[in-house]
Each structure stands twice: as structure tokens, then as C-alpha cells.
C-alpha positions as CSV (number, residue, x, y, z in Angstrom):
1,X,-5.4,108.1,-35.7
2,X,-2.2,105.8,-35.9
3,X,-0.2,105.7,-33.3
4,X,3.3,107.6,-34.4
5,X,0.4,110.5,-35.1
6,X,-1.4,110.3,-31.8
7,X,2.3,110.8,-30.2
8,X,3.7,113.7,-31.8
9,X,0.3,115.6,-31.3
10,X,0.7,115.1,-27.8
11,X,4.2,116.2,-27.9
12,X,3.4,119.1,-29.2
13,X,2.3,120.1,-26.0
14,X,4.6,118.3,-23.6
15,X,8.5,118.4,-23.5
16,X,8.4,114.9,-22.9
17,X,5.6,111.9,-22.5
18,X,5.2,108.9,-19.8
19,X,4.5,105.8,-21.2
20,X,3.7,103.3,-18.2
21,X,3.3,99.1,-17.5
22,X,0.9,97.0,-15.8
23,X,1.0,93.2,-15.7
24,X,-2.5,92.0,-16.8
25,X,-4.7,90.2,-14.2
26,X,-1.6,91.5,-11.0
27,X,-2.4,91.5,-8.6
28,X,-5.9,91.6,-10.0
29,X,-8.1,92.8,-13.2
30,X,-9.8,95.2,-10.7
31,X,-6.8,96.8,-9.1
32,X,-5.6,96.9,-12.7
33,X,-8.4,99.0,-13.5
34,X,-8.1,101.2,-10.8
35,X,-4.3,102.0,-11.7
36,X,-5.2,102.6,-15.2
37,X,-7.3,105.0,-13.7
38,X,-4.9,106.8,-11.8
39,X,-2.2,106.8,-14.3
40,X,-4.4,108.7,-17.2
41,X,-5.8,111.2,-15.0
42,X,-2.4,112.4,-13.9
43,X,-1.2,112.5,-17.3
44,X,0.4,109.5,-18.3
45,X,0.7,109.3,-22.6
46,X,0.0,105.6,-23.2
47,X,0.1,102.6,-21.6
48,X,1.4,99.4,-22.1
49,X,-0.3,96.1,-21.4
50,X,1.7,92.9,-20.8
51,X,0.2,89.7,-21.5
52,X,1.4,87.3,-18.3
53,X,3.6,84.7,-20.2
54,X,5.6,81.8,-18.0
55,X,9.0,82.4,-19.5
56,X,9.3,86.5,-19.5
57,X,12.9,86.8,-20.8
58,X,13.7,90.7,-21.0
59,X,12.1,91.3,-17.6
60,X,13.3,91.6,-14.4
61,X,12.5,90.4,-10.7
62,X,9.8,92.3,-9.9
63,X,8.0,91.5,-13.8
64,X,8.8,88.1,-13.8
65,X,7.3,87.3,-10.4
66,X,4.1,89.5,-11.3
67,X,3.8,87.7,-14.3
68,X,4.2,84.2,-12.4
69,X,1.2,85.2,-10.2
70,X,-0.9,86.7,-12.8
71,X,-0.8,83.3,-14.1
72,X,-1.2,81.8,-10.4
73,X,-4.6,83.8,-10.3
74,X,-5.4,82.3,-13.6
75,X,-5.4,85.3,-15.8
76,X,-6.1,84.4,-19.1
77,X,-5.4,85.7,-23.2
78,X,-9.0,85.8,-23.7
79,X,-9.8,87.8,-20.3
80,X,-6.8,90.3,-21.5
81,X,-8.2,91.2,-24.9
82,X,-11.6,92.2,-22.6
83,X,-10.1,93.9,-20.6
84,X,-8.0,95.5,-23.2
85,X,-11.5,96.5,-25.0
86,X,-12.8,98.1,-21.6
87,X,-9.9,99.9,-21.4
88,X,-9.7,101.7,-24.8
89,X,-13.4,102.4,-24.3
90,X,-13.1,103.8,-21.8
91,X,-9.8,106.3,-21.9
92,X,-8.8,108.5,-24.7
93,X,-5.3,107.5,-24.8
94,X,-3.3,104.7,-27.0
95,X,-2.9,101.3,-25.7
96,X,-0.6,98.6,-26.7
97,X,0.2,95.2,-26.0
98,X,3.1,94.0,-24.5
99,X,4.2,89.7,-24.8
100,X,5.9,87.1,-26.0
101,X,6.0,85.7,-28.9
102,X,4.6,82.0,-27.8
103,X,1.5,83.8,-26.9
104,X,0.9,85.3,-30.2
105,X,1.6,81.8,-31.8
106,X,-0.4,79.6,-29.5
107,X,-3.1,82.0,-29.8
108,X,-2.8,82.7,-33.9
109,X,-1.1,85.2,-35.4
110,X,-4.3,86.4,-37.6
111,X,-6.9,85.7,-35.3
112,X,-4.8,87.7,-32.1
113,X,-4.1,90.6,-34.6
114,X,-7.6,90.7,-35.7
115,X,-8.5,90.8,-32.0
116,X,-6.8,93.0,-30.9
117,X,-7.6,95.5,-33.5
118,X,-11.2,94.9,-32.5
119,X,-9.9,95.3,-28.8
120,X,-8.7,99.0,-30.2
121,X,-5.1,98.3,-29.7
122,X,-2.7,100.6,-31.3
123,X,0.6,98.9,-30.7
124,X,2.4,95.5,-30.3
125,X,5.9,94.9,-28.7
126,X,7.3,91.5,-28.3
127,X,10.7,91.6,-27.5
128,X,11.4,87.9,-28.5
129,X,10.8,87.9,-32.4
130,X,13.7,89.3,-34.2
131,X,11.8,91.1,-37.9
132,X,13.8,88.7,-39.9
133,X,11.7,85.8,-38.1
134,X,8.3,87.6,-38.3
135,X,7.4,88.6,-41.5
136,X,4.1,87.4,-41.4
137,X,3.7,89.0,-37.6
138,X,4.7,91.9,-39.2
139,X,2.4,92.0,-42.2
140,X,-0.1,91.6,-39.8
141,X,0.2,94.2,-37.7
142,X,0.4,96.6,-40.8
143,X,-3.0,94.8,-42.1
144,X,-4.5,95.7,-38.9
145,X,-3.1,99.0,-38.2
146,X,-1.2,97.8,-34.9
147,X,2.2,99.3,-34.6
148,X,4.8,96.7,-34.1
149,X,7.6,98.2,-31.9
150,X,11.1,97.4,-32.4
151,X,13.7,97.7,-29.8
152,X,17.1,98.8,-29.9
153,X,20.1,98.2,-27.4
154,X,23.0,99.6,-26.6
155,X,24.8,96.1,-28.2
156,X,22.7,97.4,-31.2
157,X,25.1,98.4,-34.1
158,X,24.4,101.3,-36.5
159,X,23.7,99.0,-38.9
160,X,21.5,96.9,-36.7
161,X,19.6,100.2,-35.6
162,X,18.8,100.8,-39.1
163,X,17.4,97.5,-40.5
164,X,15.4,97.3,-37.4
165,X,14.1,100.9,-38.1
166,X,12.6,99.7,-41.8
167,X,10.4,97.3,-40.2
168,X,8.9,99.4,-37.4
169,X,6.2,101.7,-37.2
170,X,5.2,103.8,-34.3
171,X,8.2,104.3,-32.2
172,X,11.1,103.0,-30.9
173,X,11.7,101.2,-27.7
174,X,15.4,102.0,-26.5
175,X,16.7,99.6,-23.7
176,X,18.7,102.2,-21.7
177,X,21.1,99.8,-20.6
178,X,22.4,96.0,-20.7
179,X,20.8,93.3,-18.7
180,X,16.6,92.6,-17.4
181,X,13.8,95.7,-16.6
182,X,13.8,96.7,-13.1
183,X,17.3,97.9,-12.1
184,X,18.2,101.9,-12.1
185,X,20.0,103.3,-15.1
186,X,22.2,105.7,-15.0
187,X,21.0,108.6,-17.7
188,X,25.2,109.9,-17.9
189,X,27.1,110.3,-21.5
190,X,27.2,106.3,-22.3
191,X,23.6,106.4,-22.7
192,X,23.3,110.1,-24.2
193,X,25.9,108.6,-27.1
194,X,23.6,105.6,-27.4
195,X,20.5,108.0,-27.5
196,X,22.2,110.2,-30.1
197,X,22.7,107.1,-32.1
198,X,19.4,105.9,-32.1
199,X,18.3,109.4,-33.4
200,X,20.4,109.6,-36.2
201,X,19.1,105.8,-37.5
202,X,15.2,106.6,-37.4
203,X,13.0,109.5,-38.0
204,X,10.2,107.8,-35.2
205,X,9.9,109.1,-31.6
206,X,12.1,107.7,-29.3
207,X,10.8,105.8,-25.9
208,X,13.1,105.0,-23.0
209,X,13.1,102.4,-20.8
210,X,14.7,99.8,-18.1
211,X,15.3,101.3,-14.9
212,X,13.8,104.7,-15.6
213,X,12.6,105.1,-11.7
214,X,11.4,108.7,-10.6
215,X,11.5,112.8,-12.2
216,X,15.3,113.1,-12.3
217,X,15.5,110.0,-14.8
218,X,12.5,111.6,-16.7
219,X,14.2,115.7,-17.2
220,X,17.6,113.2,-18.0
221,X,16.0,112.2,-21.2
222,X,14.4,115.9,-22.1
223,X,15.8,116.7,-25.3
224,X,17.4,112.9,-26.0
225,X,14.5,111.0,-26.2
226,X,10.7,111.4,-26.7
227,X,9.1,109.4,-24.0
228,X,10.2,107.7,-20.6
229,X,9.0,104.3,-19.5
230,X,8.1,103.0,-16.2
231,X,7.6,99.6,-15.7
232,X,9.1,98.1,-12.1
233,X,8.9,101.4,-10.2
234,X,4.7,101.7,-10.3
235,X,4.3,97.9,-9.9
236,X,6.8,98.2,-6.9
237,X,4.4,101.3,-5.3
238,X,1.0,99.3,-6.0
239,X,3.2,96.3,-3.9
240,X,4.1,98.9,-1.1
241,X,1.8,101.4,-0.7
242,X,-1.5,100.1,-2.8
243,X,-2.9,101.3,-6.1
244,X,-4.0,104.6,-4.5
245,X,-0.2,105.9,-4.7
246,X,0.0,105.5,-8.2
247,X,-1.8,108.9,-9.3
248,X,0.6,111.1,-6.8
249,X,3.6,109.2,-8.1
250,X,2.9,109.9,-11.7
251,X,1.7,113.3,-11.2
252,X,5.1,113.8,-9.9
253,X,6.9,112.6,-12.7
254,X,6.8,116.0,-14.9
């Protein structure tokens, strides 16, 4: 099932979904698993996946530095897409990667598409790679049935919403606010005009995120958007409190 599909099925059941992020190989492939684990069997919609890159240019402080010691621990592309594979085997929800572009083009556009298609992969964000510099990324992703998700801003004109709208498939990712992942937004009527905006330029289901941090961000975007993101906040709790937090935490989300 494509990926757009396997999302409105599930919102035909929920008012809104959770869409969640892990850094691959942080603080380890195992304690990754384990919060996987967690997050799916308290509900969470789809998950995804960052590949560590060095240079992680949308994120914020508490990404960047889990990225930097992913790396430090000597995670690798190769032991990603495995893990990716384990992972779709063995949970019933979608998947998608999340990266930079130089990871994608070190590795090769075809082969890492073909890859992760194999690795059972429904989606691919990389926030770095504007659609009029990716046609072939793009024609890719369709070839192998990998969603490429576009993002819009708040900066994002009308315009600008729409032409990135005709080249995405899947959803759309809507920064909530200006600036890096990891600081609270604010859901108040700047970012339900933005929201309404984004509605009117695309027909796909709407995902929400940067600084979307406990329930009363989540019921804030009931009704304005399709699905919240949490990024920071989880990686935060595993920091904190360990990965056995995780499941409480999202079970409380809804």
C-alpha cells in the first residue's frame, strides 16, 4: 500500500496520528530497537528514521549532537538500511527515511533508492534538496515507490506551497515555525493561518512538526493538520529517563 493510502486508512480511525524520530545507531542500534518497540505498541502512526550525517542543518541541539555521536559510535549507511529491513519486518507500520542529501549522493542515488525499497521503506525526506535540484532523486523515488516528502515553511509563499505540492507524494511536512527542530512552538493563530494555507495548496495530509512537545501541542493541531511530529522531546526522555519511558510518554500523547 503507498504510503498517502496507509495514512488516510489509519485516519479513518483516529482524529489525528503521531509520527515519531529516532537517530539511527543513538545512543545505540539496540536501544533503538527497543524504542521502536515502545513507540508502535502505544500507538505511534509511522516513524521516521534519520540517517546520522555530520552537517544536520534543519536540526536542532539535541539532533545535531545525537547525530555527532551516532557517528562517534560508528554508525554506518550500510548498518541503517539493516536495521531499516529489521524494522519493517518486523512492525506493521510505514517507515521512512530521514537525511541529507550528501548521504544519498555519496551513497548513489539509484543504488540507495533501490535499497531502500528492498529495505521496505515507504518514504524519503531530505530537507536539503530543493525539487528543482532533484529531478532525478525525484524520479527515483517514484520508480521505487518511496514517497519523497516536501516541506513547507511559514517563509513559504502560496506560490511556493504549490510548486512544491506537484512534486510530492505522500504528505506534507509543515515546519511549525522559523528556525532548527527542538524548541517549543507555539500552536496560536500565526501558525493556524499558516496551517490553513498549507491546506488550501495540497490535497495530501498534513504532518506537523518542530517543537511539537507533549498532548496540548497534539489536540492544538486536531482539525488543522493530519499528524504531529516528535522529534527532540522522545530523544530528550530516552537521555533522561532511558528508553523505558518512551511507551508511557507516547501513550499519553492522544
Amino acid at each position: 500500500m503507498q504510503l498517502e493510502q496507509q495514512l488516510r486508512h489509519s485516519l479513518e480511525k483516529k482524529e489525528i496520528l503521531l509520527m515519531t524520530h529516532i537517530v539511527l545507531g543513538y545512543p545505540s542500534f539496540e536501544v533503538n530497537r527497543e524504542v521502536i518497540r515502545q513507540m508502535v505498541e502505544n500507538g505511534v502512526d509511522c516513524i521516521e528514521m534519520q540517517i546520522p550525517f555530520s552537517e544536520p542543518m534543519a536540526d536542532g541541539p539535541v539532533i545535531v549532537r545525537a547525530n555527532q555521536e551516532a557517528l562517534d559510535n560508528g554508525a554506518k549507511v550500510a548498518d541503517c538500511l539493516a536495521f531499516a529491513a529489521e524494522m519493517t519486518a518486523s512492525h506493521d507500520i510505514p517507515f521512512l527515511f530521514m537525511t541529507y542529501y550528501n548521504i544519498v549522493f555519496k551513497y548513489g542515488e539509484k543504488s540507495f533508492f533501490e535499497k531502500a525499497r528492498e529495505c521496505g521503506i515507504k518514504g524519503v525526506i531530505v530537507p536539503d534538496l530543493p525539487p528543482e535540484e532533484g529531478e532525478s532523486f525525484l524520479q527515483l523515488a517514484m520508480e521505487n515507490e518511496i514517497a519523497p516528502i516536501l516541506i513547507f515553511a511559514p517563509t513559504s509563499t502560496d506560490e511556493r506551497m504549490q510548486e512544491l505540492a506537484s512534486h510530492g507524494k505522500g504528505f506534507i511536512y509543515c515546519v511549525a515555525r522559523r528556525g532548527v527542530t527542538g524548541v517549543k512552538s507555539v500552536i496560536g493563530a500565526e501558525v493556524v493561518e499558516y496551517l490553513g494555507r498549507c491546506r488550501k495548496a495540497t490535497g495530501m495530509p498534513l504532518a506537523v512538526g518542530f517543537g511539537i512537545q507533549d498532548r496540548d501541542d497534539v489536540n492544538a493541531l486536531i482539525g488543522k493538520a493530519d499528524m504531529a511530529v516528535i522529534g527532540s522531546q522522545t530523544i530528550r526522555l530516552v537521555d533522561e529517563k532511558g528508553a523505558a519511558a518512551v511507551g508511557p510518554f507516547i501513550a499519553g500523547l492522544r
